[in-house]
ROTOR-734979 format. One record per residue: residue number from 1; residue in one letter; x, y, z of N, C-alpha, C in turn. Coordinates in pm, 1 decimal, always signed. Example, Ala and Ser with C-alpha at 12.3 -4.5 7.8 and 13.67 -1.06 7.14 Angstrom:
% residues 2
     n   res        nxx        nyy        nzz       caxx       cayy       cazz        cxx        cyy        czz
     1     A    +1319.0     -569.0     +780.0    +1230.0     -450.0     +780.0    +1320.0     -330.0     +780.0
     2     S    +1285.0     -225.0     +708.0    +1367.0     -106.0     +714.0    +1290.0       +3.0     +787.0
END
This chain:
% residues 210
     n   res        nxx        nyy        nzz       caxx       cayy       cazz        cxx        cyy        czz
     1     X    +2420.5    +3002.6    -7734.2    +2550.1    +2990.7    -7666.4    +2612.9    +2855.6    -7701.4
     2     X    +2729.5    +2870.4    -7733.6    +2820.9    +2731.1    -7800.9    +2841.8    +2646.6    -7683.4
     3     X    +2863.6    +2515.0    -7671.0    +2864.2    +2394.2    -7577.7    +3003.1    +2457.4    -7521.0
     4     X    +3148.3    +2534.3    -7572.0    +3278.6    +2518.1    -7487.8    +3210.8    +2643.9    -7469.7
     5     X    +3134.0    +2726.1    -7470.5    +3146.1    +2843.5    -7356.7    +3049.1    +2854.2    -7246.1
     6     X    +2949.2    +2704.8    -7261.3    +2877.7    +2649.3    -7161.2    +2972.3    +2615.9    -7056.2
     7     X    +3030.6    +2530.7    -7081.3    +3130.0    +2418.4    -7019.1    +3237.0    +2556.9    -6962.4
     8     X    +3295.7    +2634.9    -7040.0    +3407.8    +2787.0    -6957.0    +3303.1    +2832.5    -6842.0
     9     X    +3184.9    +2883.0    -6863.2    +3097.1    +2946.3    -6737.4    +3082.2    +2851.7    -6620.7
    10     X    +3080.1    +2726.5    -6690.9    +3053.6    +2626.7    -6549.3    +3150.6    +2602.1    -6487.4
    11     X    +3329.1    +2577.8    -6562.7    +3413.0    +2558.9    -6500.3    +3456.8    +2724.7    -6425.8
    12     X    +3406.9    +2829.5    -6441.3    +3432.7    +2930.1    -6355.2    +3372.9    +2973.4    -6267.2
    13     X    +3234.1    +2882.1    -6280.3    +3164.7    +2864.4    -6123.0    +3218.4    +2771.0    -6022.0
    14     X    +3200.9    +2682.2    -6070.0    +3269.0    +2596.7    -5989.3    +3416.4    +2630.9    -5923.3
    15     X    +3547.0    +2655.8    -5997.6    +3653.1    +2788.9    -5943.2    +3603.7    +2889.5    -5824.3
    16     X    +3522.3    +2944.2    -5882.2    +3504.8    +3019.4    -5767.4    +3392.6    +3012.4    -5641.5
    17     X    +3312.1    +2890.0    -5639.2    +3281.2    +2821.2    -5539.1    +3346.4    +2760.0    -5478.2
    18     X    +3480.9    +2712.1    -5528.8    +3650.4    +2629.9    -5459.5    +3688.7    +2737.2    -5370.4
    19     X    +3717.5    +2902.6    -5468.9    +3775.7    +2968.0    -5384.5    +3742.0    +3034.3    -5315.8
    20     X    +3594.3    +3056.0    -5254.7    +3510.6    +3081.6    -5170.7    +3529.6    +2994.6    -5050.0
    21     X    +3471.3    +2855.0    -5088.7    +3479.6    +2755.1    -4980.1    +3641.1    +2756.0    -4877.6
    22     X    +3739.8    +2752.1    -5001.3    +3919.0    +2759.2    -4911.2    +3878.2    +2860.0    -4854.4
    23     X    +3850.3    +3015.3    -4881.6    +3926.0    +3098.5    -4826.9    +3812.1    +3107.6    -4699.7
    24     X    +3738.6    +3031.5    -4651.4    +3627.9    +3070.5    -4589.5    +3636.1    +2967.4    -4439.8
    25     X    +3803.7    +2901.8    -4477.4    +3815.5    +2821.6    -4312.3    +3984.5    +2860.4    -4363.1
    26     X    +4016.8    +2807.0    -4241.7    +4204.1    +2793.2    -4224.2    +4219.3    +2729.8    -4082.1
    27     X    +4317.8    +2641.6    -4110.7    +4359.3    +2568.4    -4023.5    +4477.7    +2619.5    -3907.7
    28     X    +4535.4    +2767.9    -3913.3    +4549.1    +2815.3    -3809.5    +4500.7    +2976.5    -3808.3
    29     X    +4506.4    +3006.7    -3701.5    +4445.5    +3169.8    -3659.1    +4525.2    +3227.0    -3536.0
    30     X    +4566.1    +3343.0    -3597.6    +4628.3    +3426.0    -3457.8    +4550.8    +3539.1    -3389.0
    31     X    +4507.5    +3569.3    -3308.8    +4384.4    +3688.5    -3244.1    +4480.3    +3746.7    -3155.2
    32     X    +4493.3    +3855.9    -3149.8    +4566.1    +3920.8    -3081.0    +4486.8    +4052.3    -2979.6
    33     X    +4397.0    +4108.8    -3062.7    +4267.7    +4203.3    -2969.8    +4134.6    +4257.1    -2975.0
    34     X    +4079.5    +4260.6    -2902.0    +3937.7    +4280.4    -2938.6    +3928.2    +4374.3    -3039.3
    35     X    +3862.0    +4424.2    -3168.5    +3864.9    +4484.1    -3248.9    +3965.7    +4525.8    -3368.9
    36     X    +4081.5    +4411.3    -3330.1    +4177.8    +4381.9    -3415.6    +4142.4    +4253.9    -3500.1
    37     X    +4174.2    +4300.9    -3656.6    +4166.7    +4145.4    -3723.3    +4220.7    +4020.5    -3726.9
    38     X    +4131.8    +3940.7    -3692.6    +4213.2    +3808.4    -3664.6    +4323.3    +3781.3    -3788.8
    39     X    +4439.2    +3677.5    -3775.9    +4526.3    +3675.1    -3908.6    +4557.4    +3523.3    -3905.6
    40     X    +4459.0    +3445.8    -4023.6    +4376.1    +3538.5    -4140.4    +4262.5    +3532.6    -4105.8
    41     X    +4150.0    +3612.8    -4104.7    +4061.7    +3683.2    -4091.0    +3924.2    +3608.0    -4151.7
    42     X    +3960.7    +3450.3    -4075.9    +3866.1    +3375.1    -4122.9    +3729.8    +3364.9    -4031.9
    43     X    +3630.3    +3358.7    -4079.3    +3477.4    +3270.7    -3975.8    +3489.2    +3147.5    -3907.6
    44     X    +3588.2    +3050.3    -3991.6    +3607.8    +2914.9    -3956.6    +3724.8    +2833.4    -3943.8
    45     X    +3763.0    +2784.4    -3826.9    +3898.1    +2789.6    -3828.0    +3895.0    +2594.0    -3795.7
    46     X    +3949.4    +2527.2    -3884.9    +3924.8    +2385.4    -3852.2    +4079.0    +2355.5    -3831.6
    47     X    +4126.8    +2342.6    -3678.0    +4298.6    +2360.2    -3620.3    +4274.4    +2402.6    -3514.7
    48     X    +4396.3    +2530.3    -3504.3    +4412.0    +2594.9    -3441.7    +4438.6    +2737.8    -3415.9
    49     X    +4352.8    +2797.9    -3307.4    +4363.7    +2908.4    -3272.4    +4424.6    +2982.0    -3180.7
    50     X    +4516.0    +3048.3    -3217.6    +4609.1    +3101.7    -3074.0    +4525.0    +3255.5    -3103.8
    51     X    +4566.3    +3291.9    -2927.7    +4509.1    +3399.9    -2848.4    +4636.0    +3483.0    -2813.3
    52     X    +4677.2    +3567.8    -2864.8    +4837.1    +3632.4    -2795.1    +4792.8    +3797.9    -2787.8
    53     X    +4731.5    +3813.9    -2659.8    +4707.3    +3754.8    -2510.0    +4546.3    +3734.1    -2541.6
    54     X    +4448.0    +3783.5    -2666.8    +4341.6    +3786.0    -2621.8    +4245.7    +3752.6    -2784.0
    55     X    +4191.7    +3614.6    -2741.7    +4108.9    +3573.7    -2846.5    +4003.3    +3616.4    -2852.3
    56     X    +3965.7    +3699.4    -2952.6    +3807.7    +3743.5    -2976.0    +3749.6    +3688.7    -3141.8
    57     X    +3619.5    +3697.9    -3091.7    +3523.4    +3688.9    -3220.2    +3544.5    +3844.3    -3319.3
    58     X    +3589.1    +3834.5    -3381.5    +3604.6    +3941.5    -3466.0    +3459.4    +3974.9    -3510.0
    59     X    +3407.8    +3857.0    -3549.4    +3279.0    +3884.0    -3695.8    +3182.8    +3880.2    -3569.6
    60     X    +3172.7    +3877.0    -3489.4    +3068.9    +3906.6    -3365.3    +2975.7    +3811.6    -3423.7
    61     X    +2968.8    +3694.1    -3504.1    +2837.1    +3612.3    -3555.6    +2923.7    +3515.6    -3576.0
    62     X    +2887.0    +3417.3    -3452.5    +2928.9    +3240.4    -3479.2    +3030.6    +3218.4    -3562.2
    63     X    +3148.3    +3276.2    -3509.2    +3214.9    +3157.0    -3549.1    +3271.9    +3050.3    -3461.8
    64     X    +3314.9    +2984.4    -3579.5    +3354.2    +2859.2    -3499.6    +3511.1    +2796.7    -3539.6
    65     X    +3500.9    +2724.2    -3390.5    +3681.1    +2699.4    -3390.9    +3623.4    +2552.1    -3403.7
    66     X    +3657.8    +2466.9    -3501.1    +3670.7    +2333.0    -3439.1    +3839.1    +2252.6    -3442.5
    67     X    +3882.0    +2246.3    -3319.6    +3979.9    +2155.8    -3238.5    +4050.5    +2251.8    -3139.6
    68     X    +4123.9    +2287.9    -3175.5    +4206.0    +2352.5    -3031.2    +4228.0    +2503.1    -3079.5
    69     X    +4196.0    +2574.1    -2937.9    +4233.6    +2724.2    -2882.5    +4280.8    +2738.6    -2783.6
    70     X    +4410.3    +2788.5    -2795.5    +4512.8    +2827.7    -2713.0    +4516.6    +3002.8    -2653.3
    71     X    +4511.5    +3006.1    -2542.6    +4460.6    +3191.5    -2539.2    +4485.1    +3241.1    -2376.3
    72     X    +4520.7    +3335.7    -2361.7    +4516.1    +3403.5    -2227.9    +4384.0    +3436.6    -2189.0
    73     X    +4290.1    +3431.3    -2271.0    +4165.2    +3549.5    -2213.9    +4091.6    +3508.2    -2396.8
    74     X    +3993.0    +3464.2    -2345.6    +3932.9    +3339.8    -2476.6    +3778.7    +3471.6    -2505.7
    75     X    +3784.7    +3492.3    -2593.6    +3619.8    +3542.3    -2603.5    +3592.3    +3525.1    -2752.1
    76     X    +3615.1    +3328.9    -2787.7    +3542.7    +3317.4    -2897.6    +3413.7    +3253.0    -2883.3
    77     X    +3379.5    +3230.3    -2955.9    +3218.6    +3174.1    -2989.7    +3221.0    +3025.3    -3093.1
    78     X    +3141.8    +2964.2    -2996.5    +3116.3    +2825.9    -3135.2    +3246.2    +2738.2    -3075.6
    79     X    +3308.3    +2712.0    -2987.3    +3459.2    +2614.8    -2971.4    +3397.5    +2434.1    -2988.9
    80     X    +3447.4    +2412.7    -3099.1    +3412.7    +2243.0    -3048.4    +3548.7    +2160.7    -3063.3
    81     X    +3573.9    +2107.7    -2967.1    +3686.0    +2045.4    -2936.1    +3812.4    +2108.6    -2773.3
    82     X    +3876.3    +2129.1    -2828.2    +3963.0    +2165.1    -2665.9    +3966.6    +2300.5    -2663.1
    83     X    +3938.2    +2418.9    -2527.3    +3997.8    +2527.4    -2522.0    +4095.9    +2507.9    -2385.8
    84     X    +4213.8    +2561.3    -2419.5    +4282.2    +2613.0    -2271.9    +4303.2    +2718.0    -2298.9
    85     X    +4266.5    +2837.3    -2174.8    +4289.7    +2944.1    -2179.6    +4270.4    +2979.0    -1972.6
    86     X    +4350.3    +3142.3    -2013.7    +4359.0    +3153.3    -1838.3    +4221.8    +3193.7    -1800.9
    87     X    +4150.9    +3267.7    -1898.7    +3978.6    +3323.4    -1889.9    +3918.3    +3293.5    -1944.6
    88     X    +3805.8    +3219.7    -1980.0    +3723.4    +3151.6    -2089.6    +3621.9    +3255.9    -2007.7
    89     X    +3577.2    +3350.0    -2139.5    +3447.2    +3400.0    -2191.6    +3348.4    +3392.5    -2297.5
    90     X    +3350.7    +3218.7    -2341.0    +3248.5    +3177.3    -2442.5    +3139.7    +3214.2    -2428.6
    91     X    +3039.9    +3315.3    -2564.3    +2948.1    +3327.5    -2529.4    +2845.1    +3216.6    -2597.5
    92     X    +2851.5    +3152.3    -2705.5    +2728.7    +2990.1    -2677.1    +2821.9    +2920.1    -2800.8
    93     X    +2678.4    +2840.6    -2736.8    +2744.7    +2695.8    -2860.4    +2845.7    +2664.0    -2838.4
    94     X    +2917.9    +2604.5    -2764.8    +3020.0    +2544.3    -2741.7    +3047.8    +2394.4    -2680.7
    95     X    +3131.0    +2290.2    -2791.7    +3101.8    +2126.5    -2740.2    +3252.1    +2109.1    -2686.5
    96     X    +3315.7    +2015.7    -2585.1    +3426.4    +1994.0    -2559.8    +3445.1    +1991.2    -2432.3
    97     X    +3596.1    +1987.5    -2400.7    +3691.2    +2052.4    -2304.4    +3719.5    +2156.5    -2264.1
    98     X    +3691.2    +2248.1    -2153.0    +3743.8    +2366.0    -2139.8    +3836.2    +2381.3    -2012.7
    99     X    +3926.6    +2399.1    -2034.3    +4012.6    +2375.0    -1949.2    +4092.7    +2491.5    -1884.9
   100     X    +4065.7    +2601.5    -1813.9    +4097.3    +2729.5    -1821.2    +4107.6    +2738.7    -1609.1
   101     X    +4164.1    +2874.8    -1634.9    +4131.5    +2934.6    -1515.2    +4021.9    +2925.3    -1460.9
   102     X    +3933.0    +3014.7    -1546.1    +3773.5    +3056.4    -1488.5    +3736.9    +3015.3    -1656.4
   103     X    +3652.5    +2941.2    -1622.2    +3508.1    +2981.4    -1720.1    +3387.6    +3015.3    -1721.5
   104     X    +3336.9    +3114.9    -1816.7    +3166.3    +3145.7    -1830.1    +3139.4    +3127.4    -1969.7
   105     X    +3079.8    +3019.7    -1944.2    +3012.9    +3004.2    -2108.4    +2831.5    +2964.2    -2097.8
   106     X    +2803.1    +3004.4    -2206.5    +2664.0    +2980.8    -2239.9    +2592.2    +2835.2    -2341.4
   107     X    +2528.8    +2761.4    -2325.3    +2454.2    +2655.8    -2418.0    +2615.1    +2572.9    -2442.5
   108     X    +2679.4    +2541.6    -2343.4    +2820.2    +2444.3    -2356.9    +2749.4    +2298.5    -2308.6
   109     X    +2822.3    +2212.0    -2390.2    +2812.5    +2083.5    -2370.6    +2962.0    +2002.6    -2345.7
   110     X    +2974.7    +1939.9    -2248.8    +3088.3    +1872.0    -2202.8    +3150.6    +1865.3    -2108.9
   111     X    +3271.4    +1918.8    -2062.1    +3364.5    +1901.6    -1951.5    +3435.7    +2037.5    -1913.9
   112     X    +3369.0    +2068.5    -1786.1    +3474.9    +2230.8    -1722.0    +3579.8    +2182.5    -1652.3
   113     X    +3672.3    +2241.7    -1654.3    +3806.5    +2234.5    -1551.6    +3834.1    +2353.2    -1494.4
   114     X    +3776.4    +2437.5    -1413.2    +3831.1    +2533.7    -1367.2    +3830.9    +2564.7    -1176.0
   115     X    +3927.0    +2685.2    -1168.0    +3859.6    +2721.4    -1018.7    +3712.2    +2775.2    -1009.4
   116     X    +3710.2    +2844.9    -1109.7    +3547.8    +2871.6    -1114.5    +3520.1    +2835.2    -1241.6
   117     X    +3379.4    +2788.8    -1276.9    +3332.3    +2740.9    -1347.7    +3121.0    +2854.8    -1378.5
   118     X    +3118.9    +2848.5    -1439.1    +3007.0    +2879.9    -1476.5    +2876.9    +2829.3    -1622.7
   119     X    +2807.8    +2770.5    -1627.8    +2734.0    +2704.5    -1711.5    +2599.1    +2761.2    -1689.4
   120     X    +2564.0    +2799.9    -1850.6    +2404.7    +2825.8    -1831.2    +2357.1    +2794.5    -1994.0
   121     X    +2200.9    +2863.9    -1961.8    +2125.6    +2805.7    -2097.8    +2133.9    +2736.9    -2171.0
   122     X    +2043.5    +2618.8    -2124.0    +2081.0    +2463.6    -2201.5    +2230.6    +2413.0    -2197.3
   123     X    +2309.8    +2395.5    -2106.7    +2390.4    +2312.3    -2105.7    +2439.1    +2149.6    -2021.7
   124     X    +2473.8    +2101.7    -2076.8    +2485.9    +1983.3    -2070.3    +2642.6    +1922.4    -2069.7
   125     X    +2654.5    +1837.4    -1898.6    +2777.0    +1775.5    -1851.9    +2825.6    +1781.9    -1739.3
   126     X    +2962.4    +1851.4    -1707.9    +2997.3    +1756.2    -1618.6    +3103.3    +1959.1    -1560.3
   127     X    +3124.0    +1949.6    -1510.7    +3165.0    +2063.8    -1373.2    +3270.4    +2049.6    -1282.9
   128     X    +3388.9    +2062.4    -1287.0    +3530.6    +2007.0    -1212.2    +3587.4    +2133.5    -1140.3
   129     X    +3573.8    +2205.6    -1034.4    +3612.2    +2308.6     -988.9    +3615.7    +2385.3     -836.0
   130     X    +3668.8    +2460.1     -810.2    +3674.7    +2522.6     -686.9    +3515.1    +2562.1     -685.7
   131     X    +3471.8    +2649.1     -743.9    +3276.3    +2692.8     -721.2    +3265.4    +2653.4     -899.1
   132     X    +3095.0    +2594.2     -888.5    +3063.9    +2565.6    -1021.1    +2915.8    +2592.2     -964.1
   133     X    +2909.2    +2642.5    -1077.3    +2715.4    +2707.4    -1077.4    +2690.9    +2653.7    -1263.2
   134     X    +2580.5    +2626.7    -1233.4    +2468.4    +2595.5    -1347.9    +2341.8    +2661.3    -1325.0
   135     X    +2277.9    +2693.6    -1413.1    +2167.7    +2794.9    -1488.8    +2090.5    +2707.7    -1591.9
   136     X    +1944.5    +2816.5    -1551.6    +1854.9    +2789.2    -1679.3    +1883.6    +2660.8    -1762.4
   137     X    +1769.5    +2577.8    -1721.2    +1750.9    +2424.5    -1802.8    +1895.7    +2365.1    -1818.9
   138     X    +1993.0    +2367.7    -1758.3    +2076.4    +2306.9    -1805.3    +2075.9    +2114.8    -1686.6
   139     X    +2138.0    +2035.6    -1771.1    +2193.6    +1902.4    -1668.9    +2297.5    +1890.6    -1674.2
   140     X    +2383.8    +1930.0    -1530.5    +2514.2    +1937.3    -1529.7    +2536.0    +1787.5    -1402.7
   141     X    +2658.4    +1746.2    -1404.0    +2698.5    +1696.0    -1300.6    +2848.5    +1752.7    -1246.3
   142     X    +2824.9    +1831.4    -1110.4    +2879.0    +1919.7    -1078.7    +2976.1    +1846.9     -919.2
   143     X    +3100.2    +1833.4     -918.8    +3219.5    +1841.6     -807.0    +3287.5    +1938.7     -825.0
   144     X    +3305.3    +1993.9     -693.5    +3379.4    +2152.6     -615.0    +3348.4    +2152.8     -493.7
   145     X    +3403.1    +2227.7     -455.6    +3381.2    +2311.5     -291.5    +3291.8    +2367.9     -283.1
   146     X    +3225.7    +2433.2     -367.5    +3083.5    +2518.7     -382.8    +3014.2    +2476.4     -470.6
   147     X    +2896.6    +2414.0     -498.6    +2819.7    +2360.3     -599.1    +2708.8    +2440.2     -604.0
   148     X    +2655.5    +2501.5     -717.9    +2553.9    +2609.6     -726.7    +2441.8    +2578.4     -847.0
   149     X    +2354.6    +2535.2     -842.6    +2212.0    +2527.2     -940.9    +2067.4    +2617.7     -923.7
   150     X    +2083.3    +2650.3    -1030.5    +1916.5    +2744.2    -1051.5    +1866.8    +2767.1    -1109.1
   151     X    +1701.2    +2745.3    -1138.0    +1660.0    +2771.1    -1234.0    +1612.0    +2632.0    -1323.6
   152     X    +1546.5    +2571.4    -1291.8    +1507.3    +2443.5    -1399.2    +1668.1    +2354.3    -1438.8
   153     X    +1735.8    +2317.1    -1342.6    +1843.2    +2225.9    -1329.2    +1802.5    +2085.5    -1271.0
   154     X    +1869.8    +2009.1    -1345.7    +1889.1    +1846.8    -1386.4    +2050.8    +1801.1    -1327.8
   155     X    +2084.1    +1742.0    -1222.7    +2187.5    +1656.9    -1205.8    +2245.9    +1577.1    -1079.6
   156     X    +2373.7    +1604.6    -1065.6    +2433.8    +1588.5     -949.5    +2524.6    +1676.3     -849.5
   157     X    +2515.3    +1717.5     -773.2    +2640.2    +1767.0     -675.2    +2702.0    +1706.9     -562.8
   158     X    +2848.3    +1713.5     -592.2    +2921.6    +1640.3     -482.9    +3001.7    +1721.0     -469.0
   159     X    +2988.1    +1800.4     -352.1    +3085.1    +1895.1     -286.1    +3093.5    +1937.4     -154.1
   160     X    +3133.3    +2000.9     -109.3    +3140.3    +2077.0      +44.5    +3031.9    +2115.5      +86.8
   161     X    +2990.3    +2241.9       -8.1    +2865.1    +2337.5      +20.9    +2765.4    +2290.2     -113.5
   162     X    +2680.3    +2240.6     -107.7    +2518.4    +2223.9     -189.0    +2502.8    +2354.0     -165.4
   163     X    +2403.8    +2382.2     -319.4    +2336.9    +2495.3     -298.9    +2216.6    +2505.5     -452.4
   164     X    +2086.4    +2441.8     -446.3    +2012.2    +2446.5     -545.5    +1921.4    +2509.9     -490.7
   165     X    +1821.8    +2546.2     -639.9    +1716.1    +2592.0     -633.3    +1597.0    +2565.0     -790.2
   166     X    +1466.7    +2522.6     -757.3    +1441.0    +2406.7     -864.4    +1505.4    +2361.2     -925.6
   167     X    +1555.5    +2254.9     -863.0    +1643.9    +2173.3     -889.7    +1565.1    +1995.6     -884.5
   168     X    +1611.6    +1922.4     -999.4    +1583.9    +1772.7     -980.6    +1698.5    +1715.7     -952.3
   169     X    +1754.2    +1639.0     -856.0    +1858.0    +1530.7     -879.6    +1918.6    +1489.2     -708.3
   170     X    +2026.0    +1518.8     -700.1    +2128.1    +1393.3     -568.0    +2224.1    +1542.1     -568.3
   171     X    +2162.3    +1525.6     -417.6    +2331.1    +1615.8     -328.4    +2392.7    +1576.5     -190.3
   172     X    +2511.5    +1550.9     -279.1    +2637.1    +1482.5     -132.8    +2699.3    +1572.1     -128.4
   173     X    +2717.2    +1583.3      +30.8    +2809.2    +1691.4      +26.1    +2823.6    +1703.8     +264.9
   174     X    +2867.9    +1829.9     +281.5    +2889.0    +1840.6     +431.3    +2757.0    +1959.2     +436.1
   175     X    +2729.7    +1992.0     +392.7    +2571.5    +2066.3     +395.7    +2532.5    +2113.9     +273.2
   176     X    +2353.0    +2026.3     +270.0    +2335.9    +2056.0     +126.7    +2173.6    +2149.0     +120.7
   177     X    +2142.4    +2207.9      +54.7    +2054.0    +2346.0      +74.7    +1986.7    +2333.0      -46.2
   178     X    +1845.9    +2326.9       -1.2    +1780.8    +2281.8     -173.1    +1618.1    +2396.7     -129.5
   179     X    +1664.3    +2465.3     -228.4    +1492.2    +2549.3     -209.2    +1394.2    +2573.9     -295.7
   180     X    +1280.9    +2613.5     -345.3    +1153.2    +2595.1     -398.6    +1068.2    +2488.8     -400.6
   181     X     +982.4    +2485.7     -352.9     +877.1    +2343.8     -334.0     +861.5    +2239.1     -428.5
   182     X     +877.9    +2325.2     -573.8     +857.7    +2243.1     -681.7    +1021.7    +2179.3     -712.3
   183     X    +1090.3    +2191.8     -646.0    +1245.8    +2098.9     -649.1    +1220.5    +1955.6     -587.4
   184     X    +1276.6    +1868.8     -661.6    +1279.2    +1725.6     -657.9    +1417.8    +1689.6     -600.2
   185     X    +1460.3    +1663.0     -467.5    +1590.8    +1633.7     -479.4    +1598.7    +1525.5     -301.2
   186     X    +1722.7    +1444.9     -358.2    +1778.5    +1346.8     -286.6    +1947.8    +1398.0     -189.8
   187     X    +1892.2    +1401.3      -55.8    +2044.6    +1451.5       +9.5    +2108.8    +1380.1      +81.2
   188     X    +2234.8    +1345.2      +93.7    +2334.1    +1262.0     +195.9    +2453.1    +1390.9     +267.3
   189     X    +2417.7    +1407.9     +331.3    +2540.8    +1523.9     +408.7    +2484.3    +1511.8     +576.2
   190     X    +2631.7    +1578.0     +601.9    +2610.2    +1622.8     +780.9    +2504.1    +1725.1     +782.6
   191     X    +2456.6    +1787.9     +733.7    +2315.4    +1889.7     +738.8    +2243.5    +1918.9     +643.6
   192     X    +2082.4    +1887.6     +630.1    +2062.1    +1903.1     +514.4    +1912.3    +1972.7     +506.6
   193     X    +1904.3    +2092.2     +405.9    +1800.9    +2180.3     +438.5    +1708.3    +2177.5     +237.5
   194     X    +1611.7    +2084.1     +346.5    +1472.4    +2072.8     +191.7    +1375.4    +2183.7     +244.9
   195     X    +1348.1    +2264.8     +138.5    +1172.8    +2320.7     +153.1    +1087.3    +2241.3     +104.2
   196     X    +1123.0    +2129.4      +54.5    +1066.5    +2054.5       -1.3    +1051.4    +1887.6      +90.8
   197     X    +1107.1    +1904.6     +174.7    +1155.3    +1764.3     +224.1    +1087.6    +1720.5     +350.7
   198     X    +1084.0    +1607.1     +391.6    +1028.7    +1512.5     +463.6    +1025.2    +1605.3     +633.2
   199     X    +1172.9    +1651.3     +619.8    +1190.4    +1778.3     +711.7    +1246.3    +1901.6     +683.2
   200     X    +1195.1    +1947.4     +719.7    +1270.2    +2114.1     +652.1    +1442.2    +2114.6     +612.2
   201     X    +1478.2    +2045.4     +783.6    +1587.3    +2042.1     +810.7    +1617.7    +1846.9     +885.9
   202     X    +1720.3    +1793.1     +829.2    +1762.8    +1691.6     +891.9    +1895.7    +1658.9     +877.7
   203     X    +1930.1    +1587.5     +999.8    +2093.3    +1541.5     +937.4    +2114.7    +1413.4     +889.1
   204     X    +2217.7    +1417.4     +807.1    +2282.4    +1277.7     +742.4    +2202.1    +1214.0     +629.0
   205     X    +2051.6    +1295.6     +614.9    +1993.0    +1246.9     +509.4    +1861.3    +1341.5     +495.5
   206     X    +1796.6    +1350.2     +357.8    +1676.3    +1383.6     +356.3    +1644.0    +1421.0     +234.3
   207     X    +1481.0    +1425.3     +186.8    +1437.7    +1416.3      +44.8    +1352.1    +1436.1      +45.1
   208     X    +1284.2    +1527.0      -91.1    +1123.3    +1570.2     -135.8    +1058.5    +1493.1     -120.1
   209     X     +947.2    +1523.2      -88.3     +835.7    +1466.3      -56.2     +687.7    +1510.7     -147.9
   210     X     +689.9    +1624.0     -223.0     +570.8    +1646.1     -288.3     +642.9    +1709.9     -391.4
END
């Protein structure tokens, strides 16, 4: 094989490893319905993603948005950076802001803003909402009216109503409710109920003891 038709095969690999790599992100995306193709009909969207009314994962396998998604009713996968939407249904991997109505997301790391909030499996941060519950191994630090942990949880709650269960960490609140023996936890409220604690039941303060 002659050296220029070495050098043609390599420059047409390389071409089409370029046009693989472009066509394989885009910097905006429109989703319009579940089982409709996104436009354009990328895995990776490094921008932005609008939702008109309803963002879905098309390729049902990770993709990912990194910076902003805009959406009525969010059901992508992989978001790192900002989502606002009126329903966040992330199902994992997700780093950022979510800033929505309601959210339920899975293995999220960062900051919820919602009336309801929901966090599980392995996630990690922080919980801003009317009710916020955390799940399975996650360390959240959780303010709302309803604060909810279970399941091998790590953090804080400062709200109205406490409500853990193996749980390690600090709950302030106007009654805080901590159950399984093997829960580690510290309480400041007008009523406060340890299975674990010094008293079952005490007011204005109380904490594990074994």
């Amino acid at each position: 094989m002659s050296v220029s038709k070495k050098i043609r095969l390599v420059l047409m690999a390389v071409m089409m490893t370029l046009s693989v790599s472009v066509f394989a992100w885009t910097p905006v995306q429109l989703s319009v319905w579940d089982g409709v193709k996104n436009i354009p009909n990328s895995k990776v969207v490094n921008g932005v993603k609008f939702g008109i009314p309803f963002s879905s994962d098309y390729w049902r396998t990770n993709q990912k948005v990194n910076g902003l998604e805009l959406s009525f009713l969010s059901e992508s996968s992989g978001i790192n950076g900002v989502l606002m939407a009126g329903v966040n249904l992330n199902s994992r991997n997700s780093n950022g802001l979510q800033l929505c109505g309601a959210n339920v997301s899975q293995n999220f790391g960062g900051l919820q803003i919602a009336a309801y909030n929901e966090a599980s499996k392995h996630s990690e941060g922080a919980q801003l909402g009317g009710v916020n519950i955390a799940e399975f191994n996650s360390n959240i630090f959780q303010i709302g009216g309803i604060n909810n942990s279970d399941s091998r949880v790590e953090g804080t709650q400062v709200g109205i109503i406490n409500v853990s269960s193996q749980f390690k960490g600090n709950q302030i609140g106007l009654i805080n409710t901590n159950y399984k023996m093997s829960s580690s936890c510290f309480q400041i409220g007008l009523l406060n109920y340890n299975e674990n604690g010094f008293f079952t039941v005490f007011p204005f303060f109380n904490y594990s003891v074994r």
